[in-house]
C-alpha positions in Angstrom: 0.0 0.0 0.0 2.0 3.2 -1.2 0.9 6.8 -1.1 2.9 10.2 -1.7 3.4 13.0 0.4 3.8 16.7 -1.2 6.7 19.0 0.5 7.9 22.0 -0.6 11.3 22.8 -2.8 13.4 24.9 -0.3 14.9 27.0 -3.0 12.0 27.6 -5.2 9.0 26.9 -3.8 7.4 24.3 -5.8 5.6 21.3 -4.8 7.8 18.1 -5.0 5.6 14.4 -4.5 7.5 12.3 -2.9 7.1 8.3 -2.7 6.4 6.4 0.8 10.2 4.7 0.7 11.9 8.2 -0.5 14.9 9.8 1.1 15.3 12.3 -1.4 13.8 15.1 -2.9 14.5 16.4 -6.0 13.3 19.0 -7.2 12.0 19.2 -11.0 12.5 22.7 -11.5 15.4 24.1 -10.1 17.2 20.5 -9.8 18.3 20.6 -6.1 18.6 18.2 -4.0 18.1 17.5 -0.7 18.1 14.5 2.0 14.8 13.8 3.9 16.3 13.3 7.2 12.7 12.2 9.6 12.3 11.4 12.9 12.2 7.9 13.9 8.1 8.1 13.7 7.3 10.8 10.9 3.8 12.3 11.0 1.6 13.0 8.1 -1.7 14.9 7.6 -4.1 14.4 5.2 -5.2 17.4 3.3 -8.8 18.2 4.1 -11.7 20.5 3.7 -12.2 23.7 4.9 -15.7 24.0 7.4 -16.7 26.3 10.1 -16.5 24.2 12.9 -12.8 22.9 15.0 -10.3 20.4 13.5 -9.2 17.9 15.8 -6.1 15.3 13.7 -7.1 12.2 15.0 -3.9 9.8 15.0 -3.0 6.4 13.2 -0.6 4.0 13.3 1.3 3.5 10.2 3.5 0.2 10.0 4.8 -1.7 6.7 7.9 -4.0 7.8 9.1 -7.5 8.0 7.8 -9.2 11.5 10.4 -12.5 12.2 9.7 -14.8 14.6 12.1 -17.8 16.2 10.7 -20.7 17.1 12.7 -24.1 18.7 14.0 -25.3 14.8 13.2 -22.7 12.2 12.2 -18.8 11.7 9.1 -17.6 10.8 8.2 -14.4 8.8 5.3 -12.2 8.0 5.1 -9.0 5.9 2.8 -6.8 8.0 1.6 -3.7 6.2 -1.4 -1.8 8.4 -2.7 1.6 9.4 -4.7 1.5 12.7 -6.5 4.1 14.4 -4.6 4.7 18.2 -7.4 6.2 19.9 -10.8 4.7 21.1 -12.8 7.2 19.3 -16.3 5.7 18.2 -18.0 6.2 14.5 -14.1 6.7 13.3 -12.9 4.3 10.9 -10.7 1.6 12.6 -8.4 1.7 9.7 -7.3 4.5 6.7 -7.7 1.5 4.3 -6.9 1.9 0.9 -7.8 6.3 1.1 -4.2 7.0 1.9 -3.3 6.1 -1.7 -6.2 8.7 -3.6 -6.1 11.7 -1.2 -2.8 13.8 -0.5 -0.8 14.1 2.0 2.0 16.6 3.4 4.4 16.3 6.5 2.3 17.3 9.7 2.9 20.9 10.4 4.3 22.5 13.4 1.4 24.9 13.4 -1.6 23.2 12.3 -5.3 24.9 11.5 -6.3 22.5 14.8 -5.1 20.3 17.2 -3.4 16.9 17.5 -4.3 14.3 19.2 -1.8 12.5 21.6 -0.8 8.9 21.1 1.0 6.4 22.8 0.4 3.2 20.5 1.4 -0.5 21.5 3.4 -1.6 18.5 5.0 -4.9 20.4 1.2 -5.8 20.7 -0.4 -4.4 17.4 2.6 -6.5 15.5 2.2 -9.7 17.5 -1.7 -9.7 16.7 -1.1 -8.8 13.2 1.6 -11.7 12.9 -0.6 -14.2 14.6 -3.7 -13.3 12.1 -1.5 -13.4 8.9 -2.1 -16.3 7.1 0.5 -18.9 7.1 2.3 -21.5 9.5 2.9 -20.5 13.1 5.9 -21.2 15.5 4.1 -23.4 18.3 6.1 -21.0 20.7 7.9 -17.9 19.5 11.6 -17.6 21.6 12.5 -14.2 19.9 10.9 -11.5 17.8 12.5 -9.2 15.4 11.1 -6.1 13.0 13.5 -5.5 10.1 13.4 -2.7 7.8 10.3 -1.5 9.2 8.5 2.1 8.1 6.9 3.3 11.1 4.8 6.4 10.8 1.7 8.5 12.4 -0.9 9.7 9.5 -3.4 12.6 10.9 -7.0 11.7 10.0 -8.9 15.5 10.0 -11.9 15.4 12.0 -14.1 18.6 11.7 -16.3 19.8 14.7 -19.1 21.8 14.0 -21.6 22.1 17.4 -21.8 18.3 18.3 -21.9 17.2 15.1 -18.9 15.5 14.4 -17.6 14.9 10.7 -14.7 13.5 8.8 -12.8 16.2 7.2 -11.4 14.5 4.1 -15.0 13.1 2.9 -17.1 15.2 5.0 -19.3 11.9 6.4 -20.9 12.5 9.4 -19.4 10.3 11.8 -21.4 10.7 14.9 -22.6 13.4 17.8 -20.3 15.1 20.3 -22.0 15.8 23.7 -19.6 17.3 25.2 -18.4 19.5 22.7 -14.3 20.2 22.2 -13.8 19.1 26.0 -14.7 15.2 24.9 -11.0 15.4 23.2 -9.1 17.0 26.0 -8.0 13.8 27.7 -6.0 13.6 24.4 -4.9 16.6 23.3 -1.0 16.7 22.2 1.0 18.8 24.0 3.9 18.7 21.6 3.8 18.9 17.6 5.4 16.7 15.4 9.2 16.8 14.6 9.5 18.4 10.9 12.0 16.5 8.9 14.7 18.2 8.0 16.7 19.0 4.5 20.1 18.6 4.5 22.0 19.3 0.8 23.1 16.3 -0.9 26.7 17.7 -1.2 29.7 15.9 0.2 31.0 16.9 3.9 34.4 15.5 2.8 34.8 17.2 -0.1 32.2 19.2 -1.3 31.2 17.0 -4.5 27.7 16.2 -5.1 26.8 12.9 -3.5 25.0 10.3 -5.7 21.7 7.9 -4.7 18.7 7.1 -5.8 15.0 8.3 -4.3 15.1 5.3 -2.1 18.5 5.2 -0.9 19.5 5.2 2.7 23.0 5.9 1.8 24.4 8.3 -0.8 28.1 7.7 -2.6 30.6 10.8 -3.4 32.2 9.3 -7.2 34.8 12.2 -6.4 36.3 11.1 -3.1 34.3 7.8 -2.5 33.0 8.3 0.9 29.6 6.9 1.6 27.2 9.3 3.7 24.3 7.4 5.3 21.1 9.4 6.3 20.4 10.0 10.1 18.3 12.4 12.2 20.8 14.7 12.8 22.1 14.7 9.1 24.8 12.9 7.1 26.9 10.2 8.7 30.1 8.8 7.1 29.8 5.1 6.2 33.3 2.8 5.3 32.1 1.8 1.5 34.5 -0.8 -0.3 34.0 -2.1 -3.6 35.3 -6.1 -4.3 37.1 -6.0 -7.8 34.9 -7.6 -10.7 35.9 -9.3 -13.9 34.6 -7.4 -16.9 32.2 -4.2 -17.2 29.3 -5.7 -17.0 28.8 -6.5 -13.3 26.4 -4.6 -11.0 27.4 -4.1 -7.4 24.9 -5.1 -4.5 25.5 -3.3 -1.5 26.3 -5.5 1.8 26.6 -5.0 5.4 29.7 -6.4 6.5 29.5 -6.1 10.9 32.1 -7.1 13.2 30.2 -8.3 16.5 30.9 -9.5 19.8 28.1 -11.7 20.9 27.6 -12.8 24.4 24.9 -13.9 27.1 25.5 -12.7 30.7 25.9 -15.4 33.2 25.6 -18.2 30.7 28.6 -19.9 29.7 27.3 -21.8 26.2 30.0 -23.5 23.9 28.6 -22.3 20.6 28.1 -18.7 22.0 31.5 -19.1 23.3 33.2 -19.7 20.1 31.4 -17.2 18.4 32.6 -14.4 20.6 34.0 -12.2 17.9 32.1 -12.6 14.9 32.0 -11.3 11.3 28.2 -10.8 10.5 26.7 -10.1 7.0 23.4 -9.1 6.3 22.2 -7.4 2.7 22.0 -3.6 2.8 18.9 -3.6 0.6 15.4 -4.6 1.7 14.6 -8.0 -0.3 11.8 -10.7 0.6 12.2 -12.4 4.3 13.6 -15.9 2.9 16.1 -14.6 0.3 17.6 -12.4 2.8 17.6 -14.9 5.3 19.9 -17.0 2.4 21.9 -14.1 1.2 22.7 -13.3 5.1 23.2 -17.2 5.9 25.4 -18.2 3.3 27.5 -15.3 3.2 28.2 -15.1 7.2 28.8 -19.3 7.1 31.2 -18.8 4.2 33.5 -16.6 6.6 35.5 -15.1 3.4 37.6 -12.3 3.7 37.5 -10.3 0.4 40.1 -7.9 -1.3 38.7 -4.5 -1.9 39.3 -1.3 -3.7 37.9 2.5 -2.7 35.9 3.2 -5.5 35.0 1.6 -9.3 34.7 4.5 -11.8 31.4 4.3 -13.9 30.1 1.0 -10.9 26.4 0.1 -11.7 25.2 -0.1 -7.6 21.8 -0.9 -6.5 20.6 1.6 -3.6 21.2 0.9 0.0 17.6 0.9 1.6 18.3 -1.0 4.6 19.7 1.5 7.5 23.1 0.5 9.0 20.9 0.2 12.8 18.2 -2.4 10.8 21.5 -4.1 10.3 22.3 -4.4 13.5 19.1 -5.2 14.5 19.2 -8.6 12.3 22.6 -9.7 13.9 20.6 -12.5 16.1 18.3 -14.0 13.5 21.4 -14.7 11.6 23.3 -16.1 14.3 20.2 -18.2 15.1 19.9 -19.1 10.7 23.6 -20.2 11.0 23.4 -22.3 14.7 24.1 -26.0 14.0 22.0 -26.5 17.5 18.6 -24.6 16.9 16.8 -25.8 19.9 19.6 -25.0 22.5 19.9 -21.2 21.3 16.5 -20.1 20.5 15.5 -19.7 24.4 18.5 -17.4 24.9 18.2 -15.1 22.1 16.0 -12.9 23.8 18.7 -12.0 26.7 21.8 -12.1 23.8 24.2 -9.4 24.0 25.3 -7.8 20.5 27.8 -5.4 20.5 28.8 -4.0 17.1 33.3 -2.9 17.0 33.3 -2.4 13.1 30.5 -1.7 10.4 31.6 -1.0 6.9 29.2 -1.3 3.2 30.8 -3.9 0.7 30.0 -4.0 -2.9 29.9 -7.4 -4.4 30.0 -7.7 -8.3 27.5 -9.8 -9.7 26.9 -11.1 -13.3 23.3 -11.4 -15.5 22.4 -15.3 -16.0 19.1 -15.9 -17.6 16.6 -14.7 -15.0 19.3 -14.6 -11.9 22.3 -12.3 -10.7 25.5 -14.6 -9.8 28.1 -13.2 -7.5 31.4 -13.5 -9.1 33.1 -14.4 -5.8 30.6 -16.9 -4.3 27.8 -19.6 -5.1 24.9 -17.3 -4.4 22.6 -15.9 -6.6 19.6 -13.8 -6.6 16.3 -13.9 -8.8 16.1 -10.5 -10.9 12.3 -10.3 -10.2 13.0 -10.4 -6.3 15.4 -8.0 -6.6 13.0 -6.1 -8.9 10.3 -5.9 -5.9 12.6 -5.0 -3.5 12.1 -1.6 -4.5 9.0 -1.3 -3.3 8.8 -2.9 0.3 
């Protein structure tokens, strides 16, 4: 389910749509660029109708992610994409459905034409209800949870007062009758607006080069000096970027996380964690369906290869980074759990394992077109084009 916000251009004014998954806006008309860098939970409003009455922005939950779940031999996944109303407010819709997609949107304002309503929403319990609904097999017992590459937002429905008539301000449907008039909503009113993202210029800290990425790129590439700048709430962060050499000119690079871990459970003394200790953990850095990034992960932690590396490859086809260096990080235990010879024995401690990342750095692997796959040059792995095709949209 994808919908578009509208911002406006910083230098010129005009009204840039932006996709769901963008971290850059790019503006048509005078051609700058700029990084989106949002909070951790973004909020949207919808774009509504004027009326005489008060506007009260009624808050939802917005989640689209990957939900994992452990059980004693095997991990279980579930694509969870919802938007769920936060507040107990009767005649409003329970969910924004499919409207999100037809009507606009724009970031939530600092200063709206009304107020916001607080929320304090239960994620841990929204996703395990929405996992255990999902169609598909269930772990008898779930040992350990995880949310990967997750987009978690609040989107402002507009409800209109006018008397005690209460209406929804996008299709102006009468939604019920207000007794009490604007004091029914004042064991909910916000005290605090939503954090505005901010716009940071896509120009190189290092060096002062434009950087390069695409719309959905978490991290952007200088081709000048070869420094990789990964977005964050405060701005640009330098990320380690190598390249693997590749045979011939026709290879494109997938970005990888390559993370040196320490792993550890306090007051346990297991053998397999023990030899572990220091480990070499690698996870793709672009979001891909739940059981081919389990594989890519898997097979290339197991193989343990060290791999010679360059700075840079001048004219390198790369696919976007989309998965944030922390979602990395955030995997580390699923694959430790993926690679565990002894299933049964780690899956009750994974909840209480310590991860502690020394060393993070972005590797680009070359891989060659075969038929309907992508073959890594320097491994057995491959990766169906049609997956990697759909990636861009989760």
């Amino acid at each position: 389910m994808a919908w578009r916000v509208n911002e406006i251009c910083p230098q010129c004014g005009a009204t840039v749509t932006l996709e769901e998954t963008d971290h850059l806006l790019s503006c048509p008309y005078c051609g700058v660029r700029h990084a989106v860098c949002a909070p951790s939970m973004p909020g949207y409003i919808l774009v509504h109708r004027t009326g005489a009455g008060q506007v009260f922005y009624l808050p939802y939950l917005r989640f689209k992610g990957t939900v994992y779940a452990c059980g004693a031999d095997n991990i279980f996944s579930r694509v969870v994409d919802l938007s769920i109303r936060t507040i107990p407010l009767a005649g409003a819709p329970l969910s924004l459905g499919l409207r999100v997609q037809g009507t606009p949107m724009a970031f939530a304002p600092e200063t709206p034409p009304g107020v916001y309503l607080d929320c304090t929403p239960d994620i841990k319990g929204i996703l395990e209800r929405a996992f255990k609904t999902a169609p598909g097999e269930q772990p008898v017992k779930a040992f350990y949870r995880a949310v990967i590459g997750e987009v978690i937002s609040i989107i402002y429905l507009p409800l209109l007062l006018e008397r005690e008539t209460l209406k929804d301000g996008v299709s102006g449907k009468e939604l019920g009758r207000i007794k009490d008039g604007p004091g029914f909503f004042e064991p909910w009113l916000k005290k605090e607006s939503p954090c505005p993202p901010r716009l940071v210029a896509t120009i190189c800290p290092n060096c002062g080069w434009d950087l390069e990425g695409e719309g959905i790129s978490t991290v952007f590439v200088c081709t000048r000096c070869m420094k990789g700048w990964e977005i964050d709430l405060s701005g640009l962060k330098q990320t380690v970027c190598r390249f693997v050499p590749c045979s011939g000119n026709s290879a494109m690079f997938l970005p990888f996380w390559r993370m040196e871990v320490h792993i550890s459970v306090p007051g346990i003394q297991d053998e397999e964690l023990r030899r572990m200790g220091t480990s070499v953990v690698w996870c793709p850095a672009f979001k891909i369906r739940p059981d081919v990034f389990l594989y890519l992960a898997g097979r290339l932690t197991a193989s343990g290869r060290d791999f010679s590396t360059e700075e840079g490859m001048e004219n390198a086809c790369t696919f976007p980074v989309t998965l944030a260096g922390k979602e990395a990080l955030e995997s580390v235990k699923l694959i430790v759990y993926k690679c565990s010879q002894r299933k049964s024995s780690l899956a009750p401690l994974l909840s209480i394992i310590n991860v502690v990342s020394s060393k993070m750095e972005l590797f680009y692997l070359p891989f060659d077109t075969s038929g309907y796959e992508l073959v890594c040059q320097c491994l057995p792995l491959t990766i169906n084009k049609k997956a990697l095709f759909f990636s861009r949209s989760l």
